[in-house]
N, CA, C and O atoms as CSV, one atom per row, in Angstrom:
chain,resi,resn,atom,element,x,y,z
A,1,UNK,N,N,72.821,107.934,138.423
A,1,UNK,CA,C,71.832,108.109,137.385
A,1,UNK,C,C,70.644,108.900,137.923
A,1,UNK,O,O,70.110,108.753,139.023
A,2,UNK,N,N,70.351,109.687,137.043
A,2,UNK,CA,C,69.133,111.168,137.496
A,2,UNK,C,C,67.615,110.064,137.272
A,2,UNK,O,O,67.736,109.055,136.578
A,3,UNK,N,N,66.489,110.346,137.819
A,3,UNK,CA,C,65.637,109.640,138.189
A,3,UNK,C,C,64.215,110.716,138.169
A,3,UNK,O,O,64.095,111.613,139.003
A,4,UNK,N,N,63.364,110.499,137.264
A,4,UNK,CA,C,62.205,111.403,137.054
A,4,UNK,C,C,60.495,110.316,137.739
A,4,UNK,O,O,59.684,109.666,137.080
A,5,UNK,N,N,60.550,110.503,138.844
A,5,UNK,CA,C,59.168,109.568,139.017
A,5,UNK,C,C,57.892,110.193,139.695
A,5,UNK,O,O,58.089,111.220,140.343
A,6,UNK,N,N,56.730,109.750,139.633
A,6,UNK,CA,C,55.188,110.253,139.807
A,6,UNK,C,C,54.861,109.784,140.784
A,6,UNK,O,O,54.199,108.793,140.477
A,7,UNK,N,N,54.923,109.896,142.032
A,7,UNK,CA,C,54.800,108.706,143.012
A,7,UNK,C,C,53.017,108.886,144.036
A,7,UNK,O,O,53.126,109.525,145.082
A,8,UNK,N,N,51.687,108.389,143.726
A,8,UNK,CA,C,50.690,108.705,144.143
A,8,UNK,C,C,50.169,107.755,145.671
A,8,UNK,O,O,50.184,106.538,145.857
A,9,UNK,N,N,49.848,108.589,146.354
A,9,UNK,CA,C,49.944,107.594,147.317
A,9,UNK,C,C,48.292,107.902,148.233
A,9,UNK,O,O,47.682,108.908,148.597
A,10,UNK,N,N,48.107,106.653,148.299
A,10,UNK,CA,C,46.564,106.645,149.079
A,10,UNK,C,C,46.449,105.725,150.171
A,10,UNK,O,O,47.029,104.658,150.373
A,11,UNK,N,N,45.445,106.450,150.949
A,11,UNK,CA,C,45.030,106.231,152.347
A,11,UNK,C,C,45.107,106.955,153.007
A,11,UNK,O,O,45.590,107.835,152.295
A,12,UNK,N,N,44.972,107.519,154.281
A,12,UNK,CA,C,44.810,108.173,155.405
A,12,UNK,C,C,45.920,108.969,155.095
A,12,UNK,O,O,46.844,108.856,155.900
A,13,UNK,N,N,46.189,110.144,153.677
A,13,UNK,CA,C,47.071,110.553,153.869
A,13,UNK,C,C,46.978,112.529,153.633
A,13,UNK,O,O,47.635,113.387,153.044
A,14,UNK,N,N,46.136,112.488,154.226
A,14,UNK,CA,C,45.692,114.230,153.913
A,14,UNK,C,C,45.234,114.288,155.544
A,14,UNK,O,O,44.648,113.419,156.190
A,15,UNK,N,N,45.751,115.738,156.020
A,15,UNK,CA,C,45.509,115.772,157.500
A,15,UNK,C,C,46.414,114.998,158.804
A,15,UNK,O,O,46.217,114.654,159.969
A,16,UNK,N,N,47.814,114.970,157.515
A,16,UNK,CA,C,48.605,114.434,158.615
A,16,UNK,C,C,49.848,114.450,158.884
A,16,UNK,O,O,50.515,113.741,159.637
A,17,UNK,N,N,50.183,115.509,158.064
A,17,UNK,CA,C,51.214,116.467,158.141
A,17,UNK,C,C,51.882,115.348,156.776
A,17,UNK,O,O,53.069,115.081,156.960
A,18,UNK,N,N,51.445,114.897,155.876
A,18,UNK,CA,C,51.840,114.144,154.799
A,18,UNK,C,C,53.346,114.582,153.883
A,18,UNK,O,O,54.451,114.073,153.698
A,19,UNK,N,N,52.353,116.283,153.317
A,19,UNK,CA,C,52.724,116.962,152.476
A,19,UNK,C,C,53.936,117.661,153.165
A,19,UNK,O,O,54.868,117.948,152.414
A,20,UNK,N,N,54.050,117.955,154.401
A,20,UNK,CA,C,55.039,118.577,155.038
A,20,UNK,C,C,55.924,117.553,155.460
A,20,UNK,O,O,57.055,118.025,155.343
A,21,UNK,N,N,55.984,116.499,155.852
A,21,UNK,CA,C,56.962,115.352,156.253
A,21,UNK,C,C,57.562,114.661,154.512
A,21,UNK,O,O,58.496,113.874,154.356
A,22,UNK,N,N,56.760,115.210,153.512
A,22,UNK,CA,C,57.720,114.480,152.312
A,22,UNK,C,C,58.522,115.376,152.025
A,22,UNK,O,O,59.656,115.086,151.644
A,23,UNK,N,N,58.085,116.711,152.151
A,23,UNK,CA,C,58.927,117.914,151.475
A,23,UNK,C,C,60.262,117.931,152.505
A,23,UNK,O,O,61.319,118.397,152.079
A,24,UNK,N,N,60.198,117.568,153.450
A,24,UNK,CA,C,61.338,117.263,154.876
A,24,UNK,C,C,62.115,116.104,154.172
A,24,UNK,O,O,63.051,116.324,153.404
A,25,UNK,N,N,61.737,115.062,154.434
A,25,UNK,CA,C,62.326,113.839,153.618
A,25,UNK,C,C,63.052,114.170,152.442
A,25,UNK,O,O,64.277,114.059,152.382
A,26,UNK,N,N,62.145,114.687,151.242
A,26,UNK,CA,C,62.846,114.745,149.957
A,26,UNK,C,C,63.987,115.656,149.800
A,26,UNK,O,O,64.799,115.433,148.902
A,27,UNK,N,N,64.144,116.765,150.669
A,27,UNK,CA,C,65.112,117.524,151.372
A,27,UNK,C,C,66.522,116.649,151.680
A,27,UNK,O,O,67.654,116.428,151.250
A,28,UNK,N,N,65.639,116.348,152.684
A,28,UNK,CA,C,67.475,115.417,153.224
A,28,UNK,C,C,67.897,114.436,152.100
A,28,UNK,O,O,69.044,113.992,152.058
A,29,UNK,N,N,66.891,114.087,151.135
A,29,UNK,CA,C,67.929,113.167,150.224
A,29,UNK,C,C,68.332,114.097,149.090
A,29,UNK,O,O,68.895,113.403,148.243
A,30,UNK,N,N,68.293,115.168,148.770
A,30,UNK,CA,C,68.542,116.129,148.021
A,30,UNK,C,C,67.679,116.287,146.879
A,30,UNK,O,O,68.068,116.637,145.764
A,31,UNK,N,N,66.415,115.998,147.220
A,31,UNK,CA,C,65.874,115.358,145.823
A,31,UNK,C,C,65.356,117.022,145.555
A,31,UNK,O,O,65.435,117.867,146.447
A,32,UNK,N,N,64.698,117.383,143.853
A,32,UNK,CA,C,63.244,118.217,144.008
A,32,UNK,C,C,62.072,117.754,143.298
A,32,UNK,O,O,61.799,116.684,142.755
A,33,UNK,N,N,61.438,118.869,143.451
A,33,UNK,CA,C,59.811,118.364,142.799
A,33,UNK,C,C,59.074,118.877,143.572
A,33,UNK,O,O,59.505,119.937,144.026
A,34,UNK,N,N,57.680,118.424,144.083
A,34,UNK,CA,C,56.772,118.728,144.600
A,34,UNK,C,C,55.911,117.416,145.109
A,34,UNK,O,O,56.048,116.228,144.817
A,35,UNK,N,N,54.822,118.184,146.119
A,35,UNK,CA,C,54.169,117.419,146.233
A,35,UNK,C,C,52.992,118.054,146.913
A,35,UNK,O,O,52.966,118.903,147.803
A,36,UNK,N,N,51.591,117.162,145.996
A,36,UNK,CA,C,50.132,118.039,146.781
A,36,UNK,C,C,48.838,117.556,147.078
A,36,UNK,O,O,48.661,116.678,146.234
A,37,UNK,N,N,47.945,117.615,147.711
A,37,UNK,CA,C,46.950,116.747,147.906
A,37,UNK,C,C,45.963,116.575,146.753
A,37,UNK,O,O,45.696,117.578,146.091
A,38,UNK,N,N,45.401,115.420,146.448
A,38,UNK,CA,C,44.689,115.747,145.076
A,38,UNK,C,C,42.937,115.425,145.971
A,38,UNK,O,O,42.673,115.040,147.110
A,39,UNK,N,N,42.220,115.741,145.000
A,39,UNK,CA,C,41.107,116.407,145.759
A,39,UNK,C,C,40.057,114.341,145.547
A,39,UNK,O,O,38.849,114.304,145.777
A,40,UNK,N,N,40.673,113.264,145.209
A,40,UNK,CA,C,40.170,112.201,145.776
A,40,UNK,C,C,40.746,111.760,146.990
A,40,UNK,O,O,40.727,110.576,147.325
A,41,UNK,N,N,41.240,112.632,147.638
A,41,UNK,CA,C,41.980,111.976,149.255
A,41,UNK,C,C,43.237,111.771,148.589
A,41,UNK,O,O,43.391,112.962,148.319
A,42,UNK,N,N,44.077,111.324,148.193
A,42,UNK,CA,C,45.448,110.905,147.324
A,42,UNK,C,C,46.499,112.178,147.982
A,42,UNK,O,O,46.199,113.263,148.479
A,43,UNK,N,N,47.579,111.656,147.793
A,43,UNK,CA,C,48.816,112.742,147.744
A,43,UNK,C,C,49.570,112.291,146.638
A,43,UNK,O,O,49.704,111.112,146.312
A,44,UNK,N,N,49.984,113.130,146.158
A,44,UNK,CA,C,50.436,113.335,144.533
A,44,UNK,C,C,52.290,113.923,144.687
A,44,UNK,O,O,52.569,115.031,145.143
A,45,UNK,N,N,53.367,112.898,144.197
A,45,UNK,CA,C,54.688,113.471,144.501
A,45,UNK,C,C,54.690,113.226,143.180
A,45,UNK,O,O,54.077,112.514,142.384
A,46,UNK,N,N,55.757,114.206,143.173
A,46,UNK,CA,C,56.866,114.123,141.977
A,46,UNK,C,C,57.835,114.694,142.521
A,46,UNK,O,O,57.835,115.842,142.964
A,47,UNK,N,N,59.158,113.548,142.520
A,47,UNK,CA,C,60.218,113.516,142.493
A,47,UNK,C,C,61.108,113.394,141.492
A,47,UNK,O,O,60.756,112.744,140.508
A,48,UNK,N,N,62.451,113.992,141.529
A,48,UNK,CA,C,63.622,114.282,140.766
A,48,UNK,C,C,65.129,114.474,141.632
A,48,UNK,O,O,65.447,115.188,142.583
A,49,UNK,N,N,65.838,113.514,140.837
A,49,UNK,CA,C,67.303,113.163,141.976
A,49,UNK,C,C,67.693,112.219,141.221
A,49,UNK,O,O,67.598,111.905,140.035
A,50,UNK,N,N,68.298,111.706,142.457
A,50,UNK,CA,C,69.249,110.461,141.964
A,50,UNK,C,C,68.068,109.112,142.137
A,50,UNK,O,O,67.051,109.310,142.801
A,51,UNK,N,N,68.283,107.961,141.576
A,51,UNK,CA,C,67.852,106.626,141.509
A,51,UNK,C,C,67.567,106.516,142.713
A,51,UNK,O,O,66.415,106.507,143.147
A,52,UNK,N,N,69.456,106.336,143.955
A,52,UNK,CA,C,68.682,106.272,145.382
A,52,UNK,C,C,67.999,106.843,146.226
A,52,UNK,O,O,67.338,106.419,147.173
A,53,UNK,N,N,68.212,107.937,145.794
A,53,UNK,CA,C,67.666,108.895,146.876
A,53,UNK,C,C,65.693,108.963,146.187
A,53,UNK,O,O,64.722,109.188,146.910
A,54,UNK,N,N,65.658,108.755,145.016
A,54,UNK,CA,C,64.151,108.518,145.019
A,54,UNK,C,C,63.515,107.391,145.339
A,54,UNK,O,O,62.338,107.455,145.694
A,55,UNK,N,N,64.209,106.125,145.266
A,55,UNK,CA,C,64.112,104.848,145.625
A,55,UNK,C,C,63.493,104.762,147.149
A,55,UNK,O,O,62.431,104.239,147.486
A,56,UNK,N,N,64.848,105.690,148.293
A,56,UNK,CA,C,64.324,105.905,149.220
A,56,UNK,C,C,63.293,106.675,149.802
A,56,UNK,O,O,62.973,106.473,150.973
A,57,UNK,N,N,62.541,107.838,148.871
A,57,UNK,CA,C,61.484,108.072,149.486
A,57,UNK,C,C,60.812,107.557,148.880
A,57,UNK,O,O,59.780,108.187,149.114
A,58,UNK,N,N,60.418,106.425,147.844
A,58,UNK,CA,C,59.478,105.266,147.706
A,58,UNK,C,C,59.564,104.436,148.665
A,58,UNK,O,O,58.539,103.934,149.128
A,59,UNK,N,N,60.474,104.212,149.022
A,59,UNK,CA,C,60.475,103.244,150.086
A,59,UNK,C,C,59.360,103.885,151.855
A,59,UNK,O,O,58.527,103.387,152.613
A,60,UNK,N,N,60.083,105.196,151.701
A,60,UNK,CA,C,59.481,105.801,153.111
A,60,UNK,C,C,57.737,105.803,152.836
A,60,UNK,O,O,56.910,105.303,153.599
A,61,UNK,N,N,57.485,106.411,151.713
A,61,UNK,CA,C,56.495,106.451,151.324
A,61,UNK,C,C,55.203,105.072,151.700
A,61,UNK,O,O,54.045,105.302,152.048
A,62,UNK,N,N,55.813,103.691,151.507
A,62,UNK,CA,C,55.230,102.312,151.150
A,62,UNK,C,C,55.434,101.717,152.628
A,62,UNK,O,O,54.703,100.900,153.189
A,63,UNK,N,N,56.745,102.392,153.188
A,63,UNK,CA,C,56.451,102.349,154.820
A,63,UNK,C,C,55.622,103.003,156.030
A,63,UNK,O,O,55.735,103.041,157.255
A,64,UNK,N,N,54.462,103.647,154.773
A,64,UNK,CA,C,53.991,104.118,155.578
A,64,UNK,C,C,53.916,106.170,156.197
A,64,UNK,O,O,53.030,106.725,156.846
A,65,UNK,N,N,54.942,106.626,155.756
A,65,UNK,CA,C,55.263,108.103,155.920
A,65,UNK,C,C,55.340,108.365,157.308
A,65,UNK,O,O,55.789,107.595,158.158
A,66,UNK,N,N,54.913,109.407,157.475
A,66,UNK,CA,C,54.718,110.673,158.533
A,66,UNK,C,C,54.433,109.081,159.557
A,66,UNK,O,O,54.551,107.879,159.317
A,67,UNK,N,N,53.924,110.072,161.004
A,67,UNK,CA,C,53.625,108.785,162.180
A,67,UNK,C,C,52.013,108.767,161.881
A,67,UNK,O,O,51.613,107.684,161.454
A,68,UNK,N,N,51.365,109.439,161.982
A,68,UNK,CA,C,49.727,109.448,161.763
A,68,UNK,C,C,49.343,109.171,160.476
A,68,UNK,O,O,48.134,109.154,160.246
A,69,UNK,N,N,50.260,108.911,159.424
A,69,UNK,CA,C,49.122,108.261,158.035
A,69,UNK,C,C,49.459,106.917,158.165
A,69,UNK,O,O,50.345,106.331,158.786
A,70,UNK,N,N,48.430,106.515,157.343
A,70,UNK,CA,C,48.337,105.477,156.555
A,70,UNK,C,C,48.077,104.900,155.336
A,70,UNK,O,O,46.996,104.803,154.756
A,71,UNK,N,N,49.193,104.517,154.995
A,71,UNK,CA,C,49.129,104.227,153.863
A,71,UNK,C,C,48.500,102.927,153.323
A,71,UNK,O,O,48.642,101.894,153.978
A,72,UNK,N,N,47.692,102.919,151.963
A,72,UNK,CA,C,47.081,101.578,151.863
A,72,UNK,C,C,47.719,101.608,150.110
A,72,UNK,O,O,48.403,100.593,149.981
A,73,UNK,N,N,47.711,102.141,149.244
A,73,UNK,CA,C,48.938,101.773,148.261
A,73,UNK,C,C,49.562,103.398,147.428
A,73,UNK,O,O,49.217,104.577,147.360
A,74,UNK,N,N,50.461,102.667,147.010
A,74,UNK,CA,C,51.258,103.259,146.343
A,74,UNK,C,C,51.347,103.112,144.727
A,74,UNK,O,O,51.260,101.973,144.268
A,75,UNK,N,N,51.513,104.193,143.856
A,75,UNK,CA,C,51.117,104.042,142.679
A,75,UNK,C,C,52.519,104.603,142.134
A,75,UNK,O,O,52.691,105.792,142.402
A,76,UNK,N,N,53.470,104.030,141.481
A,76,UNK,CA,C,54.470,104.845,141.087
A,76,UNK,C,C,54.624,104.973,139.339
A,76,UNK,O,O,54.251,103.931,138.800
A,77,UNK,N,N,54.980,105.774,138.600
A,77,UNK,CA,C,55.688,105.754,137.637
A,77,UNK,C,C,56.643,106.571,136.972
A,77,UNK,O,O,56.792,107.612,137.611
A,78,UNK,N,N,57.373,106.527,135.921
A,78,UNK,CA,C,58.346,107.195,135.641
A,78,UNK,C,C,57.748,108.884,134.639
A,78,UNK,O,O,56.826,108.736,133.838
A,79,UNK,N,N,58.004,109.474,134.714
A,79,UNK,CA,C,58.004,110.473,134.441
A,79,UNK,C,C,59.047,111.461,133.579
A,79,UNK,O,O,60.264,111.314,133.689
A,80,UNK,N,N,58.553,112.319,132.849
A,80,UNK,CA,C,59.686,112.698,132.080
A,80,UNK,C,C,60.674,114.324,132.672
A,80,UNK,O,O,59.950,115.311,132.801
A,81,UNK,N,N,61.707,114.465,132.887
A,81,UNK,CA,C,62.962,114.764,133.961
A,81,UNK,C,C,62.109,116.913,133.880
A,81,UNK,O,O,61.422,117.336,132.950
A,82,UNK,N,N,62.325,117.336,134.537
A,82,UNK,CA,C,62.356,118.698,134.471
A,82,UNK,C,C,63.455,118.929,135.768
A,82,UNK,O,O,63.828,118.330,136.777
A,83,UNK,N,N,63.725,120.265,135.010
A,83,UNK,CA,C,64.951,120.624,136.366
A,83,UNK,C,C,63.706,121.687,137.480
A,83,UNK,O,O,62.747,122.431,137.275
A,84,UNK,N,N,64.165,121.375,138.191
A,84,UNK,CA,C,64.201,122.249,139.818
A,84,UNK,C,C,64.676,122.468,140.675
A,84,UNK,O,O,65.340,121.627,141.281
A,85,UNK,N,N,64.539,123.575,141.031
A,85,UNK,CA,C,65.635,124.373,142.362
A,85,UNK,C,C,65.367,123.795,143.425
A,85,UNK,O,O,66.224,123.755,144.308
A,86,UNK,N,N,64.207,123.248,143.591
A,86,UNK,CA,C,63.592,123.032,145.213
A,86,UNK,C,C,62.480,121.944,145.136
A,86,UNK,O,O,61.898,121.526,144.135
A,87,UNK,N,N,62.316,121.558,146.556
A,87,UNK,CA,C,61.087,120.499,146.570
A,87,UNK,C,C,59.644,121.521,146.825
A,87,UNK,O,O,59.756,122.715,147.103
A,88,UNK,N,N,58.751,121.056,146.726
A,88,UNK,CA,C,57.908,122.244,147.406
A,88,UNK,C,C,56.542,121.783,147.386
A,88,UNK,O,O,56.242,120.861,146.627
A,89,UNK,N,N,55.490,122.438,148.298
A,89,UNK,CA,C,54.485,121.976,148.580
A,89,UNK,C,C,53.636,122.921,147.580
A,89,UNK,O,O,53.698,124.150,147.631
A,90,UNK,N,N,53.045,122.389,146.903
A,90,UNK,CA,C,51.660,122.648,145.898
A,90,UNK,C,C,50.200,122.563,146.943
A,90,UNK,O,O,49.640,121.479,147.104
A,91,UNK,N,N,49.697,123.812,147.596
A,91,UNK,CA,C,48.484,123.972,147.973
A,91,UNK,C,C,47.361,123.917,146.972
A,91,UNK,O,O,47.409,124.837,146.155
A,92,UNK,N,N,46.430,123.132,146.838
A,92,UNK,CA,C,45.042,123.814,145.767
A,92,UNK,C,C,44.480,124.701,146.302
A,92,UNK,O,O,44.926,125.162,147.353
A,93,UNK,N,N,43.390,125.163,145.744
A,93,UNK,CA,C,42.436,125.830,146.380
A,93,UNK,C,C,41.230,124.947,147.324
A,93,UNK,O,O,40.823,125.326,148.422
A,94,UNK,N,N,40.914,124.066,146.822
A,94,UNK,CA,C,40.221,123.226,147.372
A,94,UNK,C,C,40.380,122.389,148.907
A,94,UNK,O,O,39.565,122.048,149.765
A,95,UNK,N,N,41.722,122.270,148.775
A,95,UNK,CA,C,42.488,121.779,150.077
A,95,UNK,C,C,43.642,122.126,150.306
A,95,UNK,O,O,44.643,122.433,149.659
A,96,UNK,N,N,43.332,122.026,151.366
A,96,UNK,CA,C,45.120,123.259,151.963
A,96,UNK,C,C,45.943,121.395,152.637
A,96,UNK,O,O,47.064,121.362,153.143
């Protein structure tokens, strides 16, 4: 079953190779979507895949991520499905 979710995640998670260790992750589970820093400190995913394979980067996510963040919570919800070719990192202008 295909799986559309918003997954926001806060704490120590900008400046720590966040955005580049999910787009790695969401990779190996085949997932796509994106993911980008939002300008209250937050990292902002959206994922698209299968049930498990998004399950599991909620899971990686709530464990904590990359080796240098920290995570203090996780905000998830469902979202409505768009197709994509790829996972990919969303730079702002504000923060790289």
């Amino acid at each position: 079953m295909k799986t559309a979710t918003k997954i926001q995640v806060y704490g120590k998670v900008q400046g720590v190779w966040f955005r580049a260790s999910t787009q790695s992750r969401a990779r190996e589970l085949a997932l796509t979507g994106s993911v980008q820093n939002n300008s209250d400190g937050s990292v902002l995913i959206y994922a698209y895949g299968s049930s498990d394979s998004v399950q599991q980067l909620k899971a990686w996510c709530e464990a904590g991520g990359p080796p240098h963040a920290h995570v203090d919570q996780v905000i998830v919800e469902d979202v409505e499905w768009q197709k994509l070719d790829d996972f990919i990192i969303i730079r702002s202008n504000n923060r790289s």
